[in-house]
DOPADO-816398 format. One line per field, with one value per residue: residue number from 1; residue in one letter; chain; x, y, z of N, C-alpha, C in turn. Coordinates in pm, 1 decimal. Example, Ala and Ser with C-alpha at 12.3 -4.5 7.8 and 13.67 -1.06 7.14 Angstrom:
# residues 2
k <- c(1/2)
r <- c(a/s)
c <- c(A/A)
n.c1 <- c(1319.0/1285.0)
n.c2 <- c(-569.0/-225.0)
n.c3 <- c(780.0/708.0)
ca.c1 <- c(1230.0/1367.0)
ca.c2 <- c(-450.0/-106.0)
ca.c3 <- c(780.0/714.0)
c.c1 <- c(1320.0/1290.0)
c.c2 <- c(-330.0/3.0)
c.c3 <- c(780.0/787.0)
***
This chain:
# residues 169
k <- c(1/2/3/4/5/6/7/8/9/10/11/12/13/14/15/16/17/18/19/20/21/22/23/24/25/26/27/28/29/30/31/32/33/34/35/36/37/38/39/40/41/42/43/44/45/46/47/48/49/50/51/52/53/54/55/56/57/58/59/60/61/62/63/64/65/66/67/68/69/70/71/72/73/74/75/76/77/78/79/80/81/82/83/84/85/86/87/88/89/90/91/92/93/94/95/96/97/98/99/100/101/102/103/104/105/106/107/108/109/110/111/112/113/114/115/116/117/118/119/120/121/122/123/124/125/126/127/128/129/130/131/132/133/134/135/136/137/138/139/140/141/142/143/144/145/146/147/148/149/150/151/152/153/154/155/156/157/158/159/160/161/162/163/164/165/166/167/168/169)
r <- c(x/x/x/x/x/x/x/x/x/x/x/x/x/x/x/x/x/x/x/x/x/x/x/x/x/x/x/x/x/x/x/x/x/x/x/x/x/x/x/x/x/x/x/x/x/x/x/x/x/x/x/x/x/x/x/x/x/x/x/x/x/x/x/x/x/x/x/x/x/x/x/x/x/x/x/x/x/x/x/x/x/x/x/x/x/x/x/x/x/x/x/x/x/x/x/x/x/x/x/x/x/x/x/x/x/x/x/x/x/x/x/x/x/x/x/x/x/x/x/x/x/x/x/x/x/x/x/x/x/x/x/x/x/x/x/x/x/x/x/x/x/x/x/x/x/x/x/x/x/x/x/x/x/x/x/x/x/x/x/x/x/x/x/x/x/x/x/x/x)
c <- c(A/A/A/A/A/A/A/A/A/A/A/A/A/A/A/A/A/A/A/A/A/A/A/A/A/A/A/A/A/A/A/A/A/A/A/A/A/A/A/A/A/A/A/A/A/A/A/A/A/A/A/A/A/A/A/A/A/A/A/A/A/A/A/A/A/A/A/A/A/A/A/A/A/A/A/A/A/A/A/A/A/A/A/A/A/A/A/A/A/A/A/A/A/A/A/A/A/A/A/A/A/A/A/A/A/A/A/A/A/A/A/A/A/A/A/A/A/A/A/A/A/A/A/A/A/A/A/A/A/A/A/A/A/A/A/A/A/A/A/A/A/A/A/A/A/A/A/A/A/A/A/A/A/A/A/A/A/A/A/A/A/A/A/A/A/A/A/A/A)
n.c1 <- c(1647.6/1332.3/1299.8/1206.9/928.4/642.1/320.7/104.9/-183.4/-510.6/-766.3/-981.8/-877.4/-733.9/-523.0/-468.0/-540.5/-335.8/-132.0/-147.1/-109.5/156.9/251.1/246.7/371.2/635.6/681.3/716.3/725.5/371.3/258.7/-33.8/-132.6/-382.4/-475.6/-269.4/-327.1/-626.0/-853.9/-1044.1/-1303.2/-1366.2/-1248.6/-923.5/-538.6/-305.8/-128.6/120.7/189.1/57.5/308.9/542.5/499.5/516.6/767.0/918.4/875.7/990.9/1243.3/1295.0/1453.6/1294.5/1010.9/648.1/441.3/146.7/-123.1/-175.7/-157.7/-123.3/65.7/313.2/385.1/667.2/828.1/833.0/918.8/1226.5/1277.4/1205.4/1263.8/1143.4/843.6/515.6/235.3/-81.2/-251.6/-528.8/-871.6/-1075.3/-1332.4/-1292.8/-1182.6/-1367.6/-1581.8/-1472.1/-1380.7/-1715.5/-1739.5/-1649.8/-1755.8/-1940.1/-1783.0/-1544.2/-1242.1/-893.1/-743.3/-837.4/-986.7/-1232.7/-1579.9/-1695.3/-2004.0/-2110.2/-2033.7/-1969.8/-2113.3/-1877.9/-1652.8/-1666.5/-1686.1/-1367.1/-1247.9/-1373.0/-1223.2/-937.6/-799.7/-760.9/-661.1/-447.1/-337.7/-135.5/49.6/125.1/273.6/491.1/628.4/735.0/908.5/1113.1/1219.1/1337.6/1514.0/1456.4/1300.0/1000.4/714.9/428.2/107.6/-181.3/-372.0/-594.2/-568.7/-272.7/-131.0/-228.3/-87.0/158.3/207.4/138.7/423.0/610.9/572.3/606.3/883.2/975.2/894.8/1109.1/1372.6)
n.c2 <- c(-1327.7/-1133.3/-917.8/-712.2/-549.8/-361.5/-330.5/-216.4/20.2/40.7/96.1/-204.6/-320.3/-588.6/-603.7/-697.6/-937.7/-1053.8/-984.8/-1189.5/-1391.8/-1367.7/-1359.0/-1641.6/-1786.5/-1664.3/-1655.4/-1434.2/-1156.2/-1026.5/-720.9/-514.2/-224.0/-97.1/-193.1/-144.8/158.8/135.2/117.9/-145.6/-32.8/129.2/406.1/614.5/557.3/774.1/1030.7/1024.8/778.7/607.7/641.6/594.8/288.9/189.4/298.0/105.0/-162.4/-98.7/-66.9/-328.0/-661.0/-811.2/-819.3/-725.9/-504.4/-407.9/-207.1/182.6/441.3/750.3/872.7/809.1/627.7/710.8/724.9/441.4/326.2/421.8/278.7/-38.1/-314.6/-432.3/-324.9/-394.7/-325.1/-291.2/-192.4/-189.9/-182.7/22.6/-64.8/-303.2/-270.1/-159.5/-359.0/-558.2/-431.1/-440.6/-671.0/-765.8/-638.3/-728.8/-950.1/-1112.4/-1003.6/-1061.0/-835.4/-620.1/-444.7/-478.9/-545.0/-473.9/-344.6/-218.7/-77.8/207.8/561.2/752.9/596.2/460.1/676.2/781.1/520.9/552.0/803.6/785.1/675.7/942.6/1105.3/1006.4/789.7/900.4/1032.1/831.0/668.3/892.8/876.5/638.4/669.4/814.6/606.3/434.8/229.9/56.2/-291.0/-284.5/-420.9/-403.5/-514.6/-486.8/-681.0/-887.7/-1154.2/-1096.4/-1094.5/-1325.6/-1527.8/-1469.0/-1503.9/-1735.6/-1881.9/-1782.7/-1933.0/-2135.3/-2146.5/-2112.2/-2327.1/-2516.5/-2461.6)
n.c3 <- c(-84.6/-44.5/256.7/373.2/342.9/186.4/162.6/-38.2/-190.4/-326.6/-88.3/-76.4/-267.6/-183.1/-28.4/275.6/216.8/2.4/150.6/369.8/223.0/160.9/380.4/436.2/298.2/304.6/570.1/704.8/955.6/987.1/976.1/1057.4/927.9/1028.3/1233.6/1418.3/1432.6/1474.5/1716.3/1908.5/1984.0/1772.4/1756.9/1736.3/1771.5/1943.8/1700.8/1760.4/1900.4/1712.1/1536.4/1711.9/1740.6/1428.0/1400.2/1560.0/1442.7/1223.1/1293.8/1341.2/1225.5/986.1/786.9/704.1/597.8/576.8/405.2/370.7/441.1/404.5/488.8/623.5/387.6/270.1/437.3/527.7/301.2/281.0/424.5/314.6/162.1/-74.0/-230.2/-299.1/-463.1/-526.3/-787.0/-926.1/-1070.7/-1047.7/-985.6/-916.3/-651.3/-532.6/-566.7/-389.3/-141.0/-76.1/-78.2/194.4/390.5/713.0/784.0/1004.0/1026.9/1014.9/1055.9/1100.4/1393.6/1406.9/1309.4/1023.9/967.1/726.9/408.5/437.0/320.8/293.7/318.9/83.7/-90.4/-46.2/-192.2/-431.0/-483.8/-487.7/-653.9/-819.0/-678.6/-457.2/-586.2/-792.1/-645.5/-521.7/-701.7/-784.0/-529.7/-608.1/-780.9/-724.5/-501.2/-705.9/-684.4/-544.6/-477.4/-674.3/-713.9/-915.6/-953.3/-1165.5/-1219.5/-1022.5/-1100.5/-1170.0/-937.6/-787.5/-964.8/-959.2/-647.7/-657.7/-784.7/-657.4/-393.0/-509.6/-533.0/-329.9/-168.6/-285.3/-194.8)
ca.c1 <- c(1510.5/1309.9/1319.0/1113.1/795.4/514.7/185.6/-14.3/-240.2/-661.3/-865.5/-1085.2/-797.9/-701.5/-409.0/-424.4/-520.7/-233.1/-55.6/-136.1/-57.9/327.1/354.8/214.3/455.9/808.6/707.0/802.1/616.2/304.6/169.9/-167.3/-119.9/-478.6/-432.5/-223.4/-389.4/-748.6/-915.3/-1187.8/-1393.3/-1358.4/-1120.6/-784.3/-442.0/-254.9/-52.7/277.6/132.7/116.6/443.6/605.3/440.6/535.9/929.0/959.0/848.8/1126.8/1401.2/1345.9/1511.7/1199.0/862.8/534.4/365.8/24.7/-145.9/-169.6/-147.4/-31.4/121.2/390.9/509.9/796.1/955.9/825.6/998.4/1318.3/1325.7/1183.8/1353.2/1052.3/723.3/412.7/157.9/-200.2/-300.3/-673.6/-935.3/-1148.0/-1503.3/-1282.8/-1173.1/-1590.2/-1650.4/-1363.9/-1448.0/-1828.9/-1762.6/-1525.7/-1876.6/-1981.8/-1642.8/-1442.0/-1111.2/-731.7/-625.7/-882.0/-1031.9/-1430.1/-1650.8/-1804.4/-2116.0/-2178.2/-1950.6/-2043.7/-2016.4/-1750.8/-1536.3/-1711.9/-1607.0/-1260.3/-1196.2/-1344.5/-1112.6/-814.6/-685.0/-700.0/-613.1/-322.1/-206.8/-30.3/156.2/239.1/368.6/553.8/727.0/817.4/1005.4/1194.6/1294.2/1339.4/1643.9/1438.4/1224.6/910.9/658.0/314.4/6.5/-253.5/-505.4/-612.2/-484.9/-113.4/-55.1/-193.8/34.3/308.8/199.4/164.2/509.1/698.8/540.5/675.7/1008.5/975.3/890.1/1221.0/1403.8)
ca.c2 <- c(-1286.9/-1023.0/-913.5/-588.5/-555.9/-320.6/-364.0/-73.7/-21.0/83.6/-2.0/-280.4/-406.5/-725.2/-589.9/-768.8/-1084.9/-1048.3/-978.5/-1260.9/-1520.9/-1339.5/-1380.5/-1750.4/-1838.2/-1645.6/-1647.0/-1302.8/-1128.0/-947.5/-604.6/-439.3/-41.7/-57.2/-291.7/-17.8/297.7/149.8/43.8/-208.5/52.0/242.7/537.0/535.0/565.6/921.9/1035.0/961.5/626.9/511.3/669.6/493.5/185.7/167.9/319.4/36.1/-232.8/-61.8/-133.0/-507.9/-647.6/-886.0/-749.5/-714.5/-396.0/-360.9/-51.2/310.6/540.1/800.4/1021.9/746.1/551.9/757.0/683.6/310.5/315.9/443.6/112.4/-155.2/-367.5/-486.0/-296.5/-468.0/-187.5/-338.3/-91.2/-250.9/-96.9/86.5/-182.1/-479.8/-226.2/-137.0/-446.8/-625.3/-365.3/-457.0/-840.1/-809.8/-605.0/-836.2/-1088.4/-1087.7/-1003.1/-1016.3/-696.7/-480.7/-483.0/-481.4/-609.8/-327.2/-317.1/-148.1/6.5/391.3/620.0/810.5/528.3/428.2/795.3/773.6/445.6/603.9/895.7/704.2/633.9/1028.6/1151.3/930.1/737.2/965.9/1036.0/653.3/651.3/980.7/831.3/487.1/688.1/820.9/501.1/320.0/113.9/-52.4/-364.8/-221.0/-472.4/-345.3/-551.0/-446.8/-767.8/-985.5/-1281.6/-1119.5/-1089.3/-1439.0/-1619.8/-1409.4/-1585.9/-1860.1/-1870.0/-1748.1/-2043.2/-2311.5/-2073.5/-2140.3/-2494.0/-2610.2/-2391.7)
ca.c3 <- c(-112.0/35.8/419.4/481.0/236.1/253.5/33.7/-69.3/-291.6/-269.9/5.4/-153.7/-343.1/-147.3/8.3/307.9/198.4/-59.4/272.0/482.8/166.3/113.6/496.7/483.8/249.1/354.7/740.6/770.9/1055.5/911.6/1081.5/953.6/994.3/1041.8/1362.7/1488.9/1460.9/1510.2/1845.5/1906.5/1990.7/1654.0/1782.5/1656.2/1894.6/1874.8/1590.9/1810.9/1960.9/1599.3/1485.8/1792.1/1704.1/1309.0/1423.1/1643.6/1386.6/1098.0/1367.6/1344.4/1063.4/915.8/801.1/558.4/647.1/496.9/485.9/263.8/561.4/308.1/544.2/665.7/304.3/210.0/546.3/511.2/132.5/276.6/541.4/299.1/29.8/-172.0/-260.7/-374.8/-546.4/-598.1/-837.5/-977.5/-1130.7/-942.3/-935.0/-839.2/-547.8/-477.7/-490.6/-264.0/-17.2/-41.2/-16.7/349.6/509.0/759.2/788.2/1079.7/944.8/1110.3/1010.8/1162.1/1504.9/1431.8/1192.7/894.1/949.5/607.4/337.5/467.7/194.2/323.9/309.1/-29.4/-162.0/-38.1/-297.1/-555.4/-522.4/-476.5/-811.6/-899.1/-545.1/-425.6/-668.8/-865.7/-514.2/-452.7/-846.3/-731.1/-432.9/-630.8/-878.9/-582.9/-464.5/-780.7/-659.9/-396.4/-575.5/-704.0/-833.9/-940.8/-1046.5/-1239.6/-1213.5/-881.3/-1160.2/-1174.4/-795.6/-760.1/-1028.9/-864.7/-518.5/-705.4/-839.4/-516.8/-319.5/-590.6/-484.8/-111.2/-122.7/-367.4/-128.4)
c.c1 <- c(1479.6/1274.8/1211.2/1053.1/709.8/420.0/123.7/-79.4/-430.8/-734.2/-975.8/-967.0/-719.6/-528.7/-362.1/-425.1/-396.4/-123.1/4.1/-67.6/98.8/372.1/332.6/338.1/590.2/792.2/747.1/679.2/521.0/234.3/68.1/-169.9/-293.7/-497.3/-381.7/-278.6/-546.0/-788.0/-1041.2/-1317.3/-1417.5/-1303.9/-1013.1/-691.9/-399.7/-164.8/105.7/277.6/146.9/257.7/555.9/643.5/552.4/692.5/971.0/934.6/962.2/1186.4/1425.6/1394.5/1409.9/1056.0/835.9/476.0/226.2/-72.7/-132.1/-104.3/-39.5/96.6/263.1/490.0/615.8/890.4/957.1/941.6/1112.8/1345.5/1333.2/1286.2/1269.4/892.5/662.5/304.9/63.1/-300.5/-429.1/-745.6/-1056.9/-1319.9/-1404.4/-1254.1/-1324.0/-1609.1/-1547.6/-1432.4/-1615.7/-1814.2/-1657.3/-1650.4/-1923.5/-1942.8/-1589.2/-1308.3/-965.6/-716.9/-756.0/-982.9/-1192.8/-1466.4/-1766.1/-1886.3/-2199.8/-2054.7/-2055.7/-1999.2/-1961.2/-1634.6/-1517.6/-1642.7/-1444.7/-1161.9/-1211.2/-1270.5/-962.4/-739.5/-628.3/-610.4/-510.3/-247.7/-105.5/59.7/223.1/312.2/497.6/689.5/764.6/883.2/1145.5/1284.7/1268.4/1448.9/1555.6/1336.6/1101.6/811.1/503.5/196.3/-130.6/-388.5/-464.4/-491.8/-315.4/-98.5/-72.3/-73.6/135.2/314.6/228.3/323.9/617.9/679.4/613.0/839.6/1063.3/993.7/1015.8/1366.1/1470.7)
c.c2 <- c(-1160.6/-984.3/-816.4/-533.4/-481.7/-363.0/-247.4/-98.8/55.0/18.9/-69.4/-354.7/-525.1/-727.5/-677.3/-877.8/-1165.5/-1106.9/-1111.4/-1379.2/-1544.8/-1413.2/-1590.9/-1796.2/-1776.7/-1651.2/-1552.4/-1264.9/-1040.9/-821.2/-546.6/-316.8/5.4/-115.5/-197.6/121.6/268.4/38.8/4.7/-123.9/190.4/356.0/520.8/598.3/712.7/913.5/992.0/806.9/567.7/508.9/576.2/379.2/154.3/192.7/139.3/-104.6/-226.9/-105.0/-291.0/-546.6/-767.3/-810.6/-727.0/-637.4/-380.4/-296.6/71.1/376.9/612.7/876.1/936.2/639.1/613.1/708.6/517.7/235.0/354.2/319.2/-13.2/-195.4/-372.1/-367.1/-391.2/-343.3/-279.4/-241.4/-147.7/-117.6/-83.4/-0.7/-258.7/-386.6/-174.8/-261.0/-608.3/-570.2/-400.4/-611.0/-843.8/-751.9/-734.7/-971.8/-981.1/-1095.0/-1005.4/-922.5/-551.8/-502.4/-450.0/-487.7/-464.7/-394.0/-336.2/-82.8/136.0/452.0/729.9/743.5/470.8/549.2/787.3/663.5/508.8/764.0/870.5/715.4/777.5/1121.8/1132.8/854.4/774.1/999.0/893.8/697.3/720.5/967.4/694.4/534.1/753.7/749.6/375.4/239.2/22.0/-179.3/-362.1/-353.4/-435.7/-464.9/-500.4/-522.1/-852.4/-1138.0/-1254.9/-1134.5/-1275.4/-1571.2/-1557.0/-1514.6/-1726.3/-1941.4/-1896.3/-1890.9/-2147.9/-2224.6/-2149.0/-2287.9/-2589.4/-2549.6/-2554.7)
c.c3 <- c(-31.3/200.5/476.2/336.9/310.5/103.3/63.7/-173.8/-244.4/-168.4/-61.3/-221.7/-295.2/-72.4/110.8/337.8/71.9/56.9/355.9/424.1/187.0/267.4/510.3/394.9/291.4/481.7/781.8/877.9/982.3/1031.7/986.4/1000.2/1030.5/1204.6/1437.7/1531.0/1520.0/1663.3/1878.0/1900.1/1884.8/1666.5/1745.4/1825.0/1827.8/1736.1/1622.5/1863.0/1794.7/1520.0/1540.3/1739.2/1581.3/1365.1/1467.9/1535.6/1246.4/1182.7/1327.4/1149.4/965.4/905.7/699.8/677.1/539.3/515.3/351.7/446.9/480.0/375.4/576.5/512.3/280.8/333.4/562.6/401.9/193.2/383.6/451.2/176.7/-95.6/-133.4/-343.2/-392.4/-603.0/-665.6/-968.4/-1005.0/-1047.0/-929.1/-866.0/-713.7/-467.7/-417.9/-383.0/-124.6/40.0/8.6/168.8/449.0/557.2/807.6/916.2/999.1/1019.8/1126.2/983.4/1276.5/1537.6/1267.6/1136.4/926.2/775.9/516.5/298.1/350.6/145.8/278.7/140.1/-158.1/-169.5/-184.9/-436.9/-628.1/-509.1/-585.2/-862.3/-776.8/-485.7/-475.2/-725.9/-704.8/-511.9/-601.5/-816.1/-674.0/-460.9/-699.4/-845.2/-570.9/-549.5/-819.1/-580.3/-564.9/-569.2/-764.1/-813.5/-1016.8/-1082.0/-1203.4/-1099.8/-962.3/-1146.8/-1047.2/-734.6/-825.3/-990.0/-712.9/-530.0/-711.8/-773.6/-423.4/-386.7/-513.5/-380.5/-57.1/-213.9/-302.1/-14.6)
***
């Protein structure tokens, strides 16, 4: 099966509660690239402090990375085995992002306030802005195992699916 997984995909799109299911079911170790770069106090760490960081996490040989941090997948994609690509339609990503304001979450070290709409802009330029880049860099590395869903329903009957996997295992 698979060993070193990242998840990408839009912020709002459920990446890393996707995340936390894959790791609840294979037990791999899960890191949140947002965990890394951001600090309680809403500042982030340097650009080499997170580079460090993420290097040092490829060395090991188990891992679900979840996360865009555009500037870092291609070197992620040349470590991992498996991609997951939550590529939704741009409301269910609005409104994902609007339902997590106000939740303590794992996989980021302070509670939104508010979906600002900076961060609000950013999603809805996503799909024409960066996606065509992720597409880009999966066609790249289209030996590694690529799987893409479309709707919240495919990634869960995928979870679904994998778990009956795990447990006849």
């Amino acid at each position: 099966m698979f060993q070193k997984i990242i998840v990408i995909g839009s912020p709002g799109s459920g990446k890393s509660t996707f995340s936390r299911q894959l790791r609840d079911i294979t037990d791999l170790p899960l890191y949140y690239l947002d965990m890394i770069n951001h600090k309680p106090d809403k500042t982030t760490v340097s650009r080499e402090e997170f580079d460090g960081r993420l290097s040092e996490i490829l060395s090991t040989d188990k891992w679900i990375i979840d996360g865009n941090y555009q500037r870092t997948i291609e070197f992620r994609l040349e470590k991992c085995d498996t991609v997951f690509l939550l590529d939704f339609p741009l409301d269910v990503c609005l409104s994902g992002a609007a339902a997590r304001v106000g939740k303590k979450r794992e996989d980021m070290p302070w509670v939104e306030e508010e979906l600002d709409e900076e961060f609000r802009q950013w999603i809805v330029d996503f799909p024409n802005e960066k996606l065509p880049e992720i597409y880009q860099m999966l066609d790249k590395y289209s030996g590694k195992n690529i799987i893409i869903f479309k709707t919240r329903q495919e990634a869960d009957e995928y979870l679904q699916k994998l778990e009956k996997e795990y447990r006849n295992d």
